[in-house]
C-alpha positions as CSV (number, residue, x, y, z in Angstrom):
1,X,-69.5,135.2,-36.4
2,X,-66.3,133.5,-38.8
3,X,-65.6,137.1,-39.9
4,X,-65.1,138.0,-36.0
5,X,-63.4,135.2,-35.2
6,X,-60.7,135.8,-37.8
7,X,-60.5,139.3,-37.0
8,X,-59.0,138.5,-33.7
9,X,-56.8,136.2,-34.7
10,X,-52.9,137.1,-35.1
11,X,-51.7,138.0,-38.2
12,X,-49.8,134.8,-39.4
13,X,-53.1,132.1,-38.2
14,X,-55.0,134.8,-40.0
15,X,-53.0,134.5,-43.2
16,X,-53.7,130.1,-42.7
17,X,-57.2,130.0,-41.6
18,X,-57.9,132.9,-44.4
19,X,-56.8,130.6,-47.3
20,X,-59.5,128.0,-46.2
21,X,-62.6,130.1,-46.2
22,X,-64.2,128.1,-43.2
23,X,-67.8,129.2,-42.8
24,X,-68.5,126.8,-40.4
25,X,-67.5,128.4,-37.2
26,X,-66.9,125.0,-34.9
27,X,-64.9,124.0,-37.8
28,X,-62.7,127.3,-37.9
29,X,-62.3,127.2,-34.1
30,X,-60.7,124.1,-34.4
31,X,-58.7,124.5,-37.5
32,X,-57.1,128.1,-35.7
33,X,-56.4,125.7,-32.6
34,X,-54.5,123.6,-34.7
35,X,-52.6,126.2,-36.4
36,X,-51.4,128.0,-33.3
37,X,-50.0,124.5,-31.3
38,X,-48.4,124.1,-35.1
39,X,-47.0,127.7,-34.8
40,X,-45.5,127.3,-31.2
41,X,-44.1,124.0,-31.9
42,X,-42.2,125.7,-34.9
43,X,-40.7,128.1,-33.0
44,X,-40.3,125.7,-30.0
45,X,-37.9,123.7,-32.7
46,X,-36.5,127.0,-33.8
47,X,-35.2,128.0,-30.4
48,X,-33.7,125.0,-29.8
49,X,-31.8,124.8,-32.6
50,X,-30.4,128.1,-32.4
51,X,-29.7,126.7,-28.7
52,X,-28.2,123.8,-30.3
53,X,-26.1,126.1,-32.4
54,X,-24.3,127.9,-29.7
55,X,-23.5,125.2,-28.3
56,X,-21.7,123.6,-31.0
57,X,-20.3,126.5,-32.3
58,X,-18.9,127.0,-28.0
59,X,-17.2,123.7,-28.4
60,X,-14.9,124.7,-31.3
């Protein structure tokens, strides 16, 4: 059922979940929840600084 799970995932939680070798499937549920909130808040921060960036760069 872990093998599934990770199958489905997208290629970059795969890469992070893969490096663990969960077996434990509540466990690797969890873990992949974790990693994809960390991997929207990345490029949440990303964005905004690229936002941030135009905006400073406008003012010059």
């Amino acid at each position: 059922m872990c093998k599934r799970f990770e199958e489905g995932l997208n290629e970059y939680i795969k890469l992070l979940i893969g490096i663990l070798e969960l077996r434990k499937f509540v466990v690797l549920a969890d873990r992949a929840h974790k990693a994809e909130e960390l991997s929207k808040e990345k490029k949440q921060a990303e964005r905004e600084a690229r936002i941030s960036g135009k905006r400073f760069m406008g003012k010059s």
